[in-house]
PDB file as gemmi writes it, atoms N, CA and C in Angstrom:
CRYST1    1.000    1.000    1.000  90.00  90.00  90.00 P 1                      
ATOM      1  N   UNK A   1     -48.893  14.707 -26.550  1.00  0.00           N  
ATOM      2  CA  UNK A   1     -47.973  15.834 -26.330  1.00  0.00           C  
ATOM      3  C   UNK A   1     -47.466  15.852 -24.891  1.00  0.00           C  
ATOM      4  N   UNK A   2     -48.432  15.418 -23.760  1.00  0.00           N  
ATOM      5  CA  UNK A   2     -48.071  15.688 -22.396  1.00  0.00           C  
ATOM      6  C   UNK A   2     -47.157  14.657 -21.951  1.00  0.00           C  
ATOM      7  N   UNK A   3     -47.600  13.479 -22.711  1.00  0.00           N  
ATOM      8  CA  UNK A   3     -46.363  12.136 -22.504  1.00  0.00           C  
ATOM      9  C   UNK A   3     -44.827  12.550 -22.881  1.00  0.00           C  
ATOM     10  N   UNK A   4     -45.192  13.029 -24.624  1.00  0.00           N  
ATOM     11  CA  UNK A   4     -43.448  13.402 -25.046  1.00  0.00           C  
ATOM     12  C   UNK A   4     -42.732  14.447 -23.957  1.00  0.00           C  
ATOM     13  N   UNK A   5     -43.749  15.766 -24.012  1.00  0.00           N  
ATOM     14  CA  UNK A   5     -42.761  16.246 -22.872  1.00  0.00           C  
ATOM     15  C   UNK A   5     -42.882  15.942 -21.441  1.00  0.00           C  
ATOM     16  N   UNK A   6     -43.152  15.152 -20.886  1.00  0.00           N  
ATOM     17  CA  UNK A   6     -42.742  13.975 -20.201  1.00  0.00           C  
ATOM     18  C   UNK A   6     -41.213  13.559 -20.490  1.00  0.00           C  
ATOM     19  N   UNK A   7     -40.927  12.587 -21.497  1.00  0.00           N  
ATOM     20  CA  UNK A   7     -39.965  12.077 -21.722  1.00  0.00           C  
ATOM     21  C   UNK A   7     -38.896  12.823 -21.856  1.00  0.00           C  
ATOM     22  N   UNK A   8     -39.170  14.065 -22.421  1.00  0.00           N  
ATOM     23  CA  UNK A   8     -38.259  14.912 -22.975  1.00  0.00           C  
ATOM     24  C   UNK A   8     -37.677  15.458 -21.599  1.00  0.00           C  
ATOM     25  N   UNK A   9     -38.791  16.068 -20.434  1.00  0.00           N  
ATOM     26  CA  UNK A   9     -38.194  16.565 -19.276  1.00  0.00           C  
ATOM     27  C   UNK A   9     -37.421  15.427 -18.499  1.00  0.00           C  
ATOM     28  N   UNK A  10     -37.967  14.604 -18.671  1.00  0.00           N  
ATOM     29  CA  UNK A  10     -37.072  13.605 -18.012  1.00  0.00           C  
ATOM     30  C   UNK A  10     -35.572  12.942 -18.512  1.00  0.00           C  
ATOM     31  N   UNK A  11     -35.030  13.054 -19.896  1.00  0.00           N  
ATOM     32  CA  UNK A  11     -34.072  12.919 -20.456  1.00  0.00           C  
ATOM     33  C   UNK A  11     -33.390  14.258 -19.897  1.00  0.00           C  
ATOM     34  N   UNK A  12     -33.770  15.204 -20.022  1.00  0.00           N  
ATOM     35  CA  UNK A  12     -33.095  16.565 -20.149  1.00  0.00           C  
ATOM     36  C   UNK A  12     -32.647  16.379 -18.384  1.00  0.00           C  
ATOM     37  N   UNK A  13     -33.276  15.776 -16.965  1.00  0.00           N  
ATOM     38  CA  UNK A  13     -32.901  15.449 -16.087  1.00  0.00           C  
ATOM     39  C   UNK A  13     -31.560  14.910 -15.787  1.00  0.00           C  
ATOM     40  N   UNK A  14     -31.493  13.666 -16.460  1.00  0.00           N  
ATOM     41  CA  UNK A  14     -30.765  12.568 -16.555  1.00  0.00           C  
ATOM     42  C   UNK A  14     -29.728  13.600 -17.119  1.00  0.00           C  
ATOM     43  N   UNK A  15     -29.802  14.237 -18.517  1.00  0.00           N  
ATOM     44  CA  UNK A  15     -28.274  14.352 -18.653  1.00  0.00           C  
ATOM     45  C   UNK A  15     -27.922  15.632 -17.681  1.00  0.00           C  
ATOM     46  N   UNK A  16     -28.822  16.464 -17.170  1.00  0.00           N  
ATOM     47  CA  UNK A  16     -28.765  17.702 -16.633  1.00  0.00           C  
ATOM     48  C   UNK A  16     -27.289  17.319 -15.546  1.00  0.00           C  
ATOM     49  N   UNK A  17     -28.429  16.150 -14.496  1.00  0.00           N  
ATOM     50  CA  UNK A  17     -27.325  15.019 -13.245  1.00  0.00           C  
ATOM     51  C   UNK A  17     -26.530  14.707 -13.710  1.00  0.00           C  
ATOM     52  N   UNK A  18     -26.509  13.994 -15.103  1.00  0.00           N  
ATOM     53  CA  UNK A  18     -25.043  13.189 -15.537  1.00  0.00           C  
ATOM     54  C   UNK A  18     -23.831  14.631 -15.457  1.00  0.00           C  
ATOM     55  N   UNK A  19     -24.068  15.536 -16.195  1.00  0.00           N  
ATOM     56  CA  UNK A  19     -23.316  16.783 -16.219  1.00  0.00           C  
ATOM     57  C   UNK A  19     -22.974  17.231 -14.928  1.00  0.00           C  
ATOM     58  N   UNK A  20     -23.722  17.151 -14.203  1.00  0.00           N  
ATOM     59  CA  UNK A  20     -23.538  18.204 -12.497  1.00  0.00           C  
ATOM     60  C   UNK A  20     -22.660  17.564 -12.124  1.00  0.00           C  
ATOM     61  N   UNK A  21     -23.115  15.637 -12.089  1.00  0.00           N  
ATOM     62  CA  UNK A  21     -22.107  14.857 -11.662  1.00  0.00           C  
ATOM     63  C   UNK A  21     -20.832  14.773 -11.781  1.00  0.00           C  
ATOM     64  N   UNK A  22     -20.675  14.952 -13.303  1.00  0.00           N  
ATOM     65  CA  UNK A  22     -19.251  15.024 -14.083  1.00  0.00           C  
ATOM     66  C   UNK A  22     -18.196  15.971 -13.442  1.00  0.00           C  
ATOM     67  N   UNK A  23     -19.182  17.376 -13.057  1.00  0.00           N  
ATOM     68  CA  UNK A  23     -18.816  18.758 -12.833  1.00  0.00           C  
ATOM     69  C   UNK A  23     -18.181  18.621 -11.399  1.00  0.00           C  
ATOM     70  N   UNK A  24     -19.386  17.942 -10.589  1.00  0.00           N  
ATOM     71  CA  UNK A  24     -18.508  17.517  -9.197  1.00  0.00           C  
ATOM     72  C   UNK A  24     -17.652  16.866  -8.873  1.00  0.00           C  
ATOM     73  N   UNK A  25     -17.554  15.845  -9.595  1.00  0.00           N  
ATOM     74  CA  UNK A  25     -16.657  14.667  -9.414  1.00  0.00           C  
ATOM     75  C   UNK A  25     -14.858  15.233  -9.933  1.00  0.00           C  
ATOM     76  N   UNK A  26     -15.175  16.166 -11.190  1.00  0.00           N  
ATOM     77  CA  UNK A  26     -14.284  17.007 -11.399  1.00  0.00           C  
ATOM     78  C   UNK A  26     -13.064  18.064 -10.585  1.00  0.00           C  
ATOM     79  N   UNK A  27     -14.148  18.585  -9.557  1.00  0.00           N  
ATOM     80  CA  UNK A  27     -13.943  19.543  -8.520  1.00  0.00           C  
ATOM     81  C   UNK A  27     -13.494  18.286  -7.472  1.00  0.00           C  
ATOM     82  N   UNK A  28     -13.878  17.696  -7.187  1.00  0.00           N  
ATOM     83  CA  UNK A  28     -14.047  16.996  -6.020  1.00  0.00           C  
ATOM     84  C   UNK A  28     -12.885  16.009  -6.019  1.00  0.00           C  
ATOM     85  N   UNK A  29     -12.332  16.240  -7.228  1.00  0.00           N  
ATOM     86  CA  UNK A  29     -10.766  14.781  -7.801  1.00  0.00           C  
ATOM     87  C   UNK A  29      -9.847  16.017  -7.786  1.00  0.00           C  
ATOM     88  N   UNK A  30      -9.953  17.505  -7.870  1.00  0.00           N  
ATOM     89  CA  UNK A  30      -8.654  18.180  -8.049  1.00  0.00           C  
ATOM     90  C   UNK A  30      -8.579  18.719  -6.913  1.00  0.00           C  
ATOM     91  N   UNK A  31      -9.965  19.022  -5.959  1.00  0.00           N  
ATOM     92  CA  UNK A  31      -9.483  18.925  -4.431  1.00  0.00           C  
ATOM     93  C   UNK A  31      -8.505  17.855  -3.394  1.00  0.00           C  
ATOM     94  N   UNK A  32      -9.362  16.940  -3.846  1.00  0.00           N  
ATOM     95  CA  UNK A  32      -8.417  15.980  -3.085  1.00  0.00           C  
ATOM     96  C   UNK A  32      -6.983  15.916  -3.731  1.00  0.00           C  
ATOM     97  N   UNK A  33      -6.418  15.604  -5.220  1.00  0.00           N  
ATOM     98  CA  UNK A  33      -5.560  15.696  -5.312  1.00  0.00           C  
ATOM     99  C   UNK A  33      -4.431  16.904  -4.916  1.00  0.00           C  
ATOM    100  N   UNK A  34      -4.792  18.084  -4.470  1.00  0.00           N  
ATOM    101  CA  UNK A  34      -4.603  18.929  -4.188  1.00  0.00           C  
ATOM    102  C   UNK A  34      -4.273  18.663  -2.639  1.00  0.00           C  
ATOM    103  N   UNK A  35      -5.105  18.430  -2.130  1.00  0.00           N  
ATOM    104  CA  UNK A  35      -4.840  18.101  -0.241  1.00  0.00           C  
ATOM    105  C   UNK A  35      -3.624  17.075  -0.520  1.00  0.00           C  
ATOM    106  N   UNK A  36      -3.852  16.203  -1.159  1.00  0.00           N  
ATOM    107  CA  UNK A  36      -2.937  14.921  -1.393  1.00  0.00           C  
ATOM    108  C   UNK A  36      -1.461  15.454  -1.160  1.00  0.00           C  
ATOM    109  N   UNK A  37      -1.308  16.209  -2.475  1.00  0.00           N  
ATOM    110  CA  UNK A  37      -0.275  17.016  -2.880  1.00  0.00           C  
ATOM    111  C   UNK A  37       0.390  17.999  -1.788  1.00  0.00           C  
ATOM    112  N   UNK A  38      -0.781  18.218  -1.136  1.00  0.00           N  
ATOM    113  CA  UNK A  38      -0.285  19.811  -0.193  1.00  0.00           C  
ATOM    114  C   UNK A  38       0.502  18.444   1.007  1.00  0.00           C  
ATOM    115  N   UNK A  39      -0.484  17.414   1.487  1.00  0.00           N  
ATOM    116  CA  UNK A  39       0.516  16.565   2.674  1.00  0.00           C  
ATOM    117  C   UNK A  39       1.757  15.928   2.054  1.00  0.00           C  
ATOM    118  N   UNK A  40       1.695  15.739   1.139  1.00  0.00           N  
ATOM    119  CA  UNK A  40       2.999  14.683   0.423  1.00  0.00           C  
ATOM    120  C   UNK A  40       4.104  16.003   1.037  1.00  0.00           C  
ATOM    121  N   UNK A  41       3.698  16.977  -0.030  1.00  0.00           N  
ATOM    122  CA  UNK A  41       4.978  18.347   0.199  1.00  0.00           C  
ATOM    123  C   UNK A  41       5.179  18.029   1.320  1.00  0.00           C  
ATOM    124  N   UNK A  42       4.464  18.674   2.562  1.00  0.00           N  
ATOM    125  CA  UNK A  42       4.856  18.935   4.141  1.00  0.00           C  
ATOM    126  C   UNK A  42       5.187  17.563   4.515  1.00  0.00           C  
ATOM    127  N   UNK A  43       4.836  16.477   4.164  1.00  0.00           N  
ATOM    128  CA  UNK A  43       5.843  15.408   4.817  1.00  0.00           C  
ATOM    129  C   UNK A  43       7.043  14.954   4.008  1.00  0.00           C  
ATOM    130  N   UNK A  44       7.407  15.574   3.223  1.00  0.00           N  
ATOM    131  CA  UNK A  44       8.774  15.581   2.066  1.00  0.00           C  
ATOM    132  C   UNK A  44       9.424  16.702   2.611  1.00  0.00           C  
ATOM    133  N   UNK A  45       8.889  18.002   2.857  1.00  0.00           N  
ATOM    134  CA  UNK A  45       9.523  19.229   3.124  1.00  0.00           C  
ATOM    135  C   UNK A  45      10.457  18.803   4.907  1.00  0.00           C  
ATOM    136  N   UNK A  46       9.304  17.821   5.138  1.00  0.00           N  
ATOM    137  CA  UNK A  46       9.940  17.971   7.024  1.00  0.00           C  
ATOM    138  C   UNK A  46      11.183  16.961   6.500  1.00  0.00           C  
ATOM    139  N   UNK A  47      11.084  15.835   5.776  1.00  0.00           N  
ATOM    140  CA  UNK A  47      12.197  15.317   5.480  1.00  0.00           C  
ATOM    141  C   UNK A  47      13.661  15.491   5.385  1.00  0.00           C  
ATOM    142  N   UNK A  48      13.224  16.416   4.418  1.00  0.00           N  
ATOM    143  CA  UNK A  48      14.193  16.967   3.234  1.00  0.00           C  
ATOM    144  C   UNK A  48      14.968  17.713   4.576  1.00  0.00           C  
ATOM    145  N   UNK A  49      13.884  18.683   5.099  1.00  0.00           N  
ATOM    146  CA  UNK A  49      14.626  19.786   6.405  1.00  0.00           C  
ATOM    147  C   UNK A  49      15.223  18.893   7.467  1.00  0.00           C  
ATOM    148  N   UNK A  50      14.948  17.669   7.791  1.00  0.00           N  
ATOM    149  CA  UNK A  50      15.712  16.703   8.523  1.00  0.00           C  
ATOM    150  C   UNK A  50      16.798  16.099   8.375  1.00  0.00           C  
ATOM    151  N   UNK A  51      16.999  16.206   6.988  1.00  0.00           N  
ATOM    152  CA  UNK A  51      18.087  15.377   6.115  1.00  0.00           C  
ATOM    153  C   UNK A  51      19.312  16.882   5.989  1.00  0.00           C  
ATOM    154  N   UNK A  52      18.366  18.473   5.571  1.00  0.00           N  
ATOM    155  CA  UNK A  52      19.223  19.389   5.444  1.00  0.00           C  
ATOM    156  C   UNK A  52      19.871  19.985   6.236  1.00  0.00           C  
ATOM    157  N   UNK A  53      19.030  19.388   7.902  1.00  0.00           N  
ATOM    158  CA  UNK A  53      20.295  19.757   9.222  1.00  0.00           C  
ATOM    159  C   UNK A  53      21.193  18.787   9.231  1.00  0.00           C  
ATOM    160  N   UNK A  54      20.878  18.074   9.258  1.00  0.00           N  
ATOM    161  CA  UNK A  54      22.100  16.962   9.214  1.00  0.00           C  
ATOM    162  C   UNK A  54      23.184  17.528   8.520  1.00  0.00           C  
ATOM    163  N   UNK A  55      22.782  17.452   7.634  1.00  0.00           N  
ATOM    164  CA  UNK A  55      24.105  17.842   6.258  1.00  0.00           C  
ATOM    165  C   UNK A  55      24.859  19.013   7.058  1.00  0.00           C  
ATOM    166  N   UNK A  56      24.206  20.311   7.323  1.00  0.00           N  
ATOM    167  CA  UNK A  56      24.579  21.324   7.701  1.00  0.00           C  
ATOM    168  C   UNK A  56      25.211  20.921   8.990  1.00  0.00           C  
ATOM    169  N   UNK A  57      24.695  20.757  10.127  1.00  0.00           N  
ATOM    170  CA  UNK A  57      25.297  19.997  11.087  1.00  0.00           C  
ATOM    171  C   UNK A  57      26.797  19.369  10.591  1.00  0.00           C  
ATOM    172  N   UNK A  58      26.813  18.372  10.345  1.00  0.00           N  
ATOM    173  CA  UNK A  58      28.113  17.712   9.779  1.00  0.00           C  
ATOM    174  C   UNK A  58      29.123  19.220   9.133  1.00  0.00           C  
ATOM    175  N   UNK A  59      28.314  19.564   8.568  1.00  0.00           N  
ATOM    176  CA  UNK A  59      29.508  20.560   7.777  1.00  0.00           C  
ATOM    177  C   UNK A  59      29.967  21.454   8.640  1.00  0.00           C  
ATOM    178  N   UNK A  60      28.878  22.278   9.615  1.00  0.00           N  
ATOM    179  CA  UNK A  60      29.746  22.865  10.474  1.00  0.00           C  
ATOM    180  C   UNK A  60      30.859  22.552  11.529  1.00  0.00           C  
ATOM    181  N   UNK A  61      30.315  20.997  11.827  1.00  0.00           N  
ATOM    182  CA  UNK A  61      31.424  20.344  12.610  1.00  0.00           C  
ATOM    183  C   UNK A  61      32.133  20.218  11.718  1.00  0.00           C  
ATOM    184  N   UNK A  62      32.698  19.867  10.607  1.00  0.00           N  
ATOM    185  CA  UNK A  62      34.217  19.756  10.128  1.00  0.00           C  
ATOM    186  C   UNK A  62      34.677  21.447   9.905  1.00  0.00           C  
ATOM    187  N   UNK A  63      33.708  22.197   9.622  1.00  0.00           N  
ATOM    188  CA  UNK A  63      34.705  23.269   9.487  1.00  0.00           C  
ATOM    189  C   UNK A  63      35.026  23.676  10.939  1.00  0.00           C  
ATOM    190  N   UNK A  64      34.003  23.493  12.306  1.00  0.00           N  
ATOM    191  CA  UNK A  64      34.878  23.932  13.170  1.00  0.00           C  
ATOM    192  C   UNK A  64      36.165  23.012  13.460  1.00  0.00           C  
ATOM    193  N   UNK A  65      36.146  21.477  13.275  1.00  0.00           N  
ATOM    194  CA  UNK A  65      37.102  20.539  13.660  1.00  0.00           C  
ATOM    195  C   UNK A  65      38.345  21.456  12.698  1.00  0.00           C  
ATOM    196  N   UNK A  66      38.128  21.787  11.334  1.00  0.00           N  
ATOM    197  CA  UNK A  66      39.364  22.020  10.541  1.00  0.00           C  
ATOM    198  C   UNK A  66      40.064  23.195  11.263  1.00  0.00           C  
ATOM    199  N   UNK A  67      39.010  24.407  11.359  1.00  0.00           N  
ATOM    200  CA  UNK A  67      39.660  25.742  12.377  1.00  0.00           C  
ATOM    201  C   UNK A  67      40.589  25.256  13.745  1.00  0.00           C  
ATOM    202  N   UNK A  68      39.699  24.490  14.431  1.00  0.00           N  
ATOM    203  CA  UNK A  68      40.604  24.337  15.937  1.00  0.00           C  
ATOM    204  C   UNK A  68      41.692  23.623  15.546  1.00  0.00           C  
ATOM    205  N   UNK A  69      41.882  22.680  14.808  1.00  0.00           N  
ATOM    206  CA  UNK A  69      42.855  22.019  14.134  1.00  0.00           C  
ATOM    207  C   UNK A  69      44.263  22.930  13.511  1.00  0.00           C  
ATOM    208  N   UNK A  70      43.697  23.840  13.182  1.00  0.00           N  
ATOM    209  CA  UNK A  70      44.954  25.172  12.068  1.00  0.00           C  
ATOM    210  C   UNK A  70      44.923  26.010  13.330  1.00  0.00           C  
ATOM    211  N   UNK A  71      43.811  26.448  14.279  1.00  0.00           N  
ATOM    212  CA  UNK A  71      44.291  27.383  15.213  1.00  0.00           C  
ATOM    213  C   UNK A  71      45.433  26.700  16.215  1.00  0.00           C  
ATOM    214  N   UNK A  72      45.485  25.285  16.464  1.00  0.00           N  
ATOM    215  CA  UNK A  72      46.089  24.892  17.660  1.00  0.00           C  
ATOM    216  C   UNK A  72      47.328  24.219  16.505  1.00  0.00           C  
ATOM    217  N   UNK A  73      47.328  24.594  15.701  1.00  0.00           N  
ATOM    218  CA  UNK A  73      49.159  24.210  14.770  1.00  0.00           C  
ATOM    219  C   UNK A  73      49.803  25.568  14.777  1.00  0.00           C  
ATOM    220  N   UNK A  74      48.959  26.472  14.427  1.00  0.00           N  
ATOM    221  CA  UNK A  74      49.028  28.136  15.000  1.00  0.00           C  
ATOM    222  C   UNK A  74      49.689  27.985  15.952  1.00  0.00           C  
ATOM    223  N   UNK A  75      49.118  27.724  17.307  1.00  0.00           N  
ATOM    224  CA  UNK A  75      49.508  27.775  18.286  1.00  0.00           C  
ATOM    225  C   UNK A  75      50.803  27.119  18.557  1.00  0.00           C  
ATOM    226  N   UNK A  76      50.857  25.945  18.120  1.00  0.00           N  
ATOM    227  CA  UNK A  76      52.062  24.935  18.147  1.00  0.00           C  
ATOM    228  C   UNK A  76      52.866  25.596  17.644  1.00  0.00           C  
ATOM    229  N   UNK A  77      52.867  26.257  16.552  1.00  0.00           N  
ATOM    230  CA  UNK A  77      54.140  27.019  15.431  1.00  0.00           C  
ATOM    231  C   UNK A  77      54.751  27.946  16.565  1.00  0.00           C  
ATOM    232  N   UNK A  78      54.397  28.769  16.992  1.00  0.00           N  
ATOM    233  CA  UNK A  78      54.160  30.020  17.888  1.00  0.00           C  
ATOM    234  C   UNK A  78      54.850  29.477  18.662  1.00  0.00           C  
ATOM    235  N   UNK A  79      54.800  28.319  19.790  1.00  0.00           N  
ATOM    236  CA  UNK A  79      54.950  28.187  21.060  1.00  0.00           C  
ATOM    237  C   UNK A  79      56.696  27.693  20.751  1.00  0.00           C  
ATOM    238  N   UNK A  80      56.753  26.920  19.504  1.00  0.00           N  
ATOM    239  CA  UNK A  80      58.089  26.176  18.965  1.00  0.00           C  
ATOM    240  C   UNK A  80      58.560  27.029  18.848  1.00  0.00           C  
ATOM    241  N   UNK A  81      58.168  28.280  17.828  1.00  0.00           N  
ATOM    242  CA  UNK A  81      59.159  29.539  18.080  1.00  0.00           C  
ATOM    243  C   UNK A  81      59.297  30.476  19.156  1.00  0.00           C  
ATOM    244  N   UNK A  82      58.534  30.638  20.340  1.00  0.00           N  
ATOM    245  CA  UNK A  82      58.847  30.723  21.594  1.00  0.00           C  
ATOM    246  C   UNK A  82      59.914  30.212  22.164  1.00  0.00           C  
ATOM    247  N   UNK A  83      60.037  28.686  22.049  1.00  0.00           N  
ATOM    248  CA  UNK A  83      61.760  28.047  22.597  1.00  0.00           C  
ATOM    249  C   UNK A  83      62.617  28.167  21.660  1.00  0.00           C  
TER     250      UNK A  83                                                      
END                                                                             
């Protein structure tokens, strides 16, 4: 009797660890994928925000180039009808 439960406590070990293991390894793969995930974002996000001044940049220079462009034909119109 003292041998079987012997064996028995000692199986019930083994799968007790195999389970904990499972349980950690579980936790421990959706953490990291998680950190993974959180740096990918912030080095995609700084990207993206590097790429989205640009864009913006550019756009505000043509709309100011287009304004000074119509203000100084403005001006030209004006000055022609002045003489």
């Amino acid at each position: 009797m003292i041998r079987l439960s012997n064996v028995v406590t000692i199986r019930l070990r083994r799968v007790v660890m195999i389970r904990l293991r499972s349980v950690v390894m579980t936790r421990l793969r959706s953490i990291v994928i998680i950190s993974l995930s959180s740096i990918v974002m912030t080095r995609l996000s700084s990207v993206v925000m590097i790429r989205l001044r640009s864009v913006v940049m550019i756009m505000l220079r043509s709309i100011v180039m287009t304004g000074l462009t119509s203000a100084a034909q403005s001006v030209g119109k004006v000055y022609k009808k002045a003489q």
